[in-house]
C-alpha positions as CSV (number, residue, x, y, z in Angstrom):
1,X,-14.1,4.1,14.3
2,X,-14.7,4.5,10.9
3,X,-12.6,7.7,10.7
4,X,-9.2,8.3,9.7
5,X,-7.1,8.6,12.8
6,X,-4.3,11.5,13.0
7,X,-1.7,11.9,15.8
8,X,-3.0,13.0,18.9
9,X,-6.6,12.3,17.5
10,X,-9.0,9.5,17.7
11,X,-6.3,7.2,17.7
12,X,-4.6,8.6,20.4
13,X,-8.2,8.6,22.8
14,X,-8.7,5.2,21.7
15,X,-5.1,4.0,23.2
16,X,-5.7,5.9,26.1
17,X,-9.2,4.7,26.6
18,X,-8.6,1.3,25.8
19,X,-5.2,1.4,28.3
20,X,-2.8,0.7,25.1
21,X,0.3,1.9,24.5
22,X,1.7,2.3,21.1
23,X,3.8,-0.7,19.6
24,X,7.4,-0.3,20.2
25,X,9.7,-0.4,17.2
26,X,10.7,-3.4,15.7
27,X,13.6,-3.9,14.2
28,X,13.3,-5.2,10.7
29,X,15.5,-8.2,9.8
30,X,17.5,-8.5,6.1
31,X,15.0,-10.7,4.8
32,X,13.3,-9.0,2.8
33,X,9.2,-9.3,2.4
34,X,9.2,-9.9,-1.5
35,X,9.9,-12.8,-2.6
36,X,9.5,-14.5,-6.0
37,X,6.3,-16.4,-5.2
38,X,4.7,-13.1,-3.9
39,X,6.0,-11.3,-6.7
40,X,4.0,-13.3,-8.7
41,X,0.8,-13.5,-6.6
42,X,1.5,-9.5,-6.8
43,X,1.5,-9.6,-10.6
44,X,-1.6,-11.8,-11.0
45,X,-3.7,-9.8,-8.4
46,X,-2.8,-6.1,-10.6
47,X,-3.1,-8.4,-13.9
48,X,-0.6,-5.9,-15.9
49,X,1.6,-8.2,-16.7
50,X,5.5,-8.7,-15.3
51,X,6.4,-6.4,-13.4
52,X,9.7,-4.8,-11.7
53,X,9.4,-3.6,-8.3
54,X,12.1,-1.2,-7.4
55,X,12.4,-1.0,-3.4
56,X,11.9,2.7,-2.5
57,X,11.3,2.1,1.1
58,X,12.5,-0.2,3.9
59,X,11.5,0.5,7.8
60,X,14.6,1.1,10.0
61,X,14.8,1.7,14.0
62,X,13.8,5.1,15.0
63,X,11.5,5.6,11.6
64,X,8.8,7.6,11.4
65,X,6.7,8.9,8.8
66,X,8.2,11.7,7.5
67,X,10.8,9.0,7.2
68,X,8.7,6.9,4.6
69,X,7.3,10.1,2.7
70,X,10.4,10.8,1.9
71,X,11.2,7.7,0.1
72,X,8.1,7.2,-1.0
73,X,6.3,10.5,-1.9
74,X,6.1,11.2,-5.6
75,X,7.6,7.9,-7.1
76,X,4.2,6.9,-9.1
77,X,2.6,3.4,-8.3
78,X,3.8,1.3,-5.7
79,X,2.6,-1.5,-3.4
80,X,3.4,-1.3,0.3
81,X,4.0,-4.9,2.1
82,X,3.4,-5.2,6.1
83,X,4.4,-8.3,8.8
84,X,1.7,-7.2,10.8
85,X,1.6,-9.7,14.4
86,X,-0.6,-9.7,17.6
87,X,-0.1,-10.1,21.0
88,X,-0.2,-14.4,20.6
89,X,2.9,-13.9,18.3
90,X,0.6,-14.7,15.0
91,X,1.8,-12.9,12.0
92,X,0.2,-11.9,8.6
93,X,2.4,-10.4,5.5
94,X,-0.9,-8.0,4.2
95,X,-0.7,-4.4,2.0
96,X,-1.8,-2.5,-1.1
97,X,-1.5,-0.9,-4.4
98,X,-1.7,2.7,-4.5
99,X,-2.1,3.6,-8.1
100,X,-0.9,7.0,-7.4
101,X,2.2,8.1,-5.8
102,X,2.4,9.2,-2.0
103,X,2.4,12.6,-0.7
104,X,2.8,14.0,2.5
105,X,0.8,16.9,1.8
106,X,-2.5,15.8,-0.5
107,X,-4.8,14.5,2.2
108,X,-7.3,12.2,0.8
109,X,-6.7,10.7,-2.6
110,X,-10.3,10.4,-4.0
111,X,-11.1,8.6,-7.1
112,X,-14.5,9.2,-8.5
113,X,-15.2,6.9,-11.2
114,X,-14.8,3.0,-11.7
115,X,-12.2,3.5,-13.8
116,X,-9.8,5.7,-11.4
117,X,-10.9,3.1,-8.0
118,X,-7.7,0.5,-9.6
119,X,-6.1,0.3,-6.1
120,X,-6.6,-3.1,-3.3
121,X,-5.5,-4.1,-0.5
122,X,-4.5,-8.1,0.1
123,X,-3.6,-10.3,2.8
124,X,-0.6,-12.6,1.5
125,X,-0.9,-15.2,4.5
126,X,-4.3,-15.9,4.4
127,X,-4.7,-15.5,0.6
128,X,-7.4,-12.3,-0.2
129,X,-7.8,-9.8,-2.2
130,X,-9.8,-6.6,-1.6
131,X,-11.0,-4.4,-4.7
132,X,-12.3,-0.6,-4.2
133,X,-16.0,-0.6,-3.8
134,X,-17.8,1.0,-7.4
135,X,-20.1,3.2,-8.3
136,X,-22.7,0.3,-8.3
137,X,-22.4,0.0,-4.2
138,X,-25.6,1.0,-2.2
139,X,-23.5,4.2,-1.2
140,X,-21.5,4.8,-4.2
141,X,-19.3,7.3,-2.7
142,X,-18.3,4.8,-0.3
143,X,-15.2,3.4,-2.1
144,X,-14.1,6.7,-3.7
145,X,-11.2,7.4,-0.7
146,X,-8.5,5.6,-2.5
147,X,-5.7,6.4,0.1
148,X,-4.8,8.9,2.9
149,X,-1.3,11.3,2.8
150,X,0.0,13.2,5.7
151,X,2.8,13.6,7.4
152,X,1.9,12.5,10.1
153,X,0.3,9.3,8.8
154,X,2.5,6.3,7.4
155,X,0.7,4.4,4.4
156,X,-2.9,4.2,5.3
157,X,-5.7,3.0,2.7
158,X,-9.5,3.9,2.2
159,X,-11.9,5.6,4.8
160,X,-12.0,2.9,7.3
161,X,-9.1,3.3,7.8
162,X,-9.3,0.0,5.5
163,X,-5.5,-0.5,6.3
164,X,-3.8,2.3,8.7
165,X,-0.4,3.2,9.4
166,X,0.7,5.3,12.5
167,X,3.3,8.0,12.5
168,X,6.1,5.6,14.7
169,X,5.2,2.8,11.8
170,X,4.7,0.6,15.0
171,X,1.1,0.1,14.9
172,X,-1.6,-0.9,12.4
173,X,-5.5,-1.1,12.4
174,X,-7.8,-2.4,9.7
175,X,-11.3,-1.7,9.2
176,X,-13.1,-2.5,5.9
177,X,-15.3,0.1,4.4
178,X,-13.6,1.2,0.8
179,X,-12.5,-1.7,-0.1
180,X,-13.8,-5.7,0.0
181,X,-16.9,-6.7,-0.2
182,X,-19.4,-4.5,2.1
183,X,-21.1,-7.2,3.8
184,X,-18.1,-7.5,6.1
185,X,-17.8,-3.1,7.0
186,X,-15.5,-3.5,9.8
187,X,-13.7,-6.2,9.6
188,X,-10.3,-6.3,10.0
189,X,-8.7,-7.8,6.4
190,X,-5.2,-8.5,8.6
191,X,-6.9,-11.7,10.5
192,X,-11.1,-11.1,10.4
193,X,-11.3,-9.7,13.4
194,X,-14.1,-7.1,14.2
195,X,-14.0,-3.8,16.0
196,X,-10.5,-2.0,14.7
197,X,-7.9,-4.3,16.8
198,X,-4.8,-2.5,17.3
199,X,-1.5,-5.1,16.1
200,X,2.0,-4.3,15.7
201,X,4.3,-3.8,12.9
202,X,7.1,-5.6,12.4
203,X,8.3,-5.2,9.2
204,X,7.1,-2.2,6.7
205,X,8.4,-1.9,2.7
206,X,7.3,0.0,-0.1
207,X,8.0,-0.6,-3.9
208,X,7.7,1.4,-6.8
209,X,6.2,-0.5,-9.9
210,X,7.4,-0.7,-13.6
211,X,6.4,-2.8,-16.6
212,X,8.6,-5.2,-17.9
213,X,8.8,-4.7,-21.7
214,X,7.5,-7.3,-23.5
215,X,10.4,-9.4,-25.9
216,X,8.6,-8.2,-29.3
217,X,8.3,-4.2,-27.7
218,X,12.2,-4.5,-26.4
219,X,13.3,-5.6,-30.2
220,X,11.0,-2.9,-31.4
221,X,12.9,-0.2,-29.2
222,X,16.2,-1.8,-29.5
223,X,15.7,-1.9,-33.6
224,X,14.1,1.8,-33.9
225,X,17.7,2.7,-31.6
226,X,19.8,1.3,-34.3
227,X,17.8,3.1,-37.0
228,X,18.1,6.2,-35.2
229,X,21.5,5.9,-35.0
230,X,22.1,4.7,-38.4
231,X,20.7,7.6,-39.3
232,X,22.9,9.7,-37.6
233,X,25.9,8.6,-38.9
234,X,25.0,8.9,-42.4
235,X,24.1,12.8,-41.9
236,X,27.7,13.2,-40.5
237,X,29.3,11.2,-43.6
């Protein structure tokens, strides 16, 4: 189970064996996921400072993945926010940061070196965050899969998969083993559950991520502006 699951692959054999049937879509109500409290909880969990979150990517009826790499792919860092529910109508709002941008084409983003393994993944409802596995680990390889991007795969995190995504964006599974702390390889960070539970997607948004200038930097760029264009003026006198 600790393999990355592609259409018509492991995850497919699994439904079929297990008597499942992919999670129908869902559709997504105007509220969004983001709000200001979690924007902050976001902000203190990437400790960069403020930050403004551009949406890039909001699931619709009749989505797919292709549908989401082509919002997402190639639009730098970005966290991606889930309402992720089971069967007993429980619900979680869980995710990541992905340091790099999506692609539909790279396959596994691998990151090498502590100072490249930045991304996490975090459970919103339940309050958690989990941090790439270093170097330091028993298997220090072990948290160097950063994220997964195909096609045919919707945002999917680490080599678990820690947090996966299906093509449909219907249907999640979450099995730690790149990211959190290793005692718990295999446990699910959406509601601790062991064993790589299948649970449904109900809502699915992605957003790119900017700094927010600080004041003093802002009157910096705003007064090196005015010089500039000072300048300017004076050469056409």
């Amino acid at each position: 189970m600790n393999k990355i699951l592609a259409r018509g692959g492991v995850a497919a054999i699994l439904v079929a064996a297990l008597g499942l049937a992919a999670a129908p879509a869902v559709a997504q109500t105007d509220t969004p996921l983001l709000d200001p409290n979690l924007q902050g909880q976001l902000e203190r969990w990437l400790g960069a400072g403020p930050l403004y979150l551009e949406n890039v990517y909001t699931r619709q009826p009749g989505d797919d993945s292709l549908d989401f790499h082509a919002a997402a792919d190639g639009r730098g860092s970005n966290f991606t926010l889930m309402r992720i529910a089971n069967d007993s109508g429980d619900s979680w709002v869980v995710g990541g940061y992905n340091p790099r941008s999506w692609s539909s084409t790279a396959g596994w983003h691998v990151s090498e070196l502590d100072w490249q393994r930045t991304g996490f993944l975090f459970n919103c409802t339940d309050p958690a965050v989990y941090r790439q596995l270093l170097l330091d680990n028993v298997l220090p390889s072990q948290g160097s899969r950063q994220t997964y991007n195909s096609p045919d795969h919707g945002p999917t995190f680490g080599a678990g998969p820690d947090l996966f995504v299906d093509d449909k964006l219907t249907t999640s599974i979450s099995w730690q083993l790149s990211y959190g702390d290793p005692a718990f390889e295999g446990r699910s960070i959406i509601d601790g559950t062991y064993g790589g539970q299948f649970r449904r997607i109900e809502a699915l948004e992605t957003y790119a991520i900017s700094l927010v200038p600080e004041p003093s930097a802002f009157a910096l760029l705003v007064g090196g502006l005015g010089v500039i264009g000072w300048a300017a003026r004076r050469r056409r006198r």
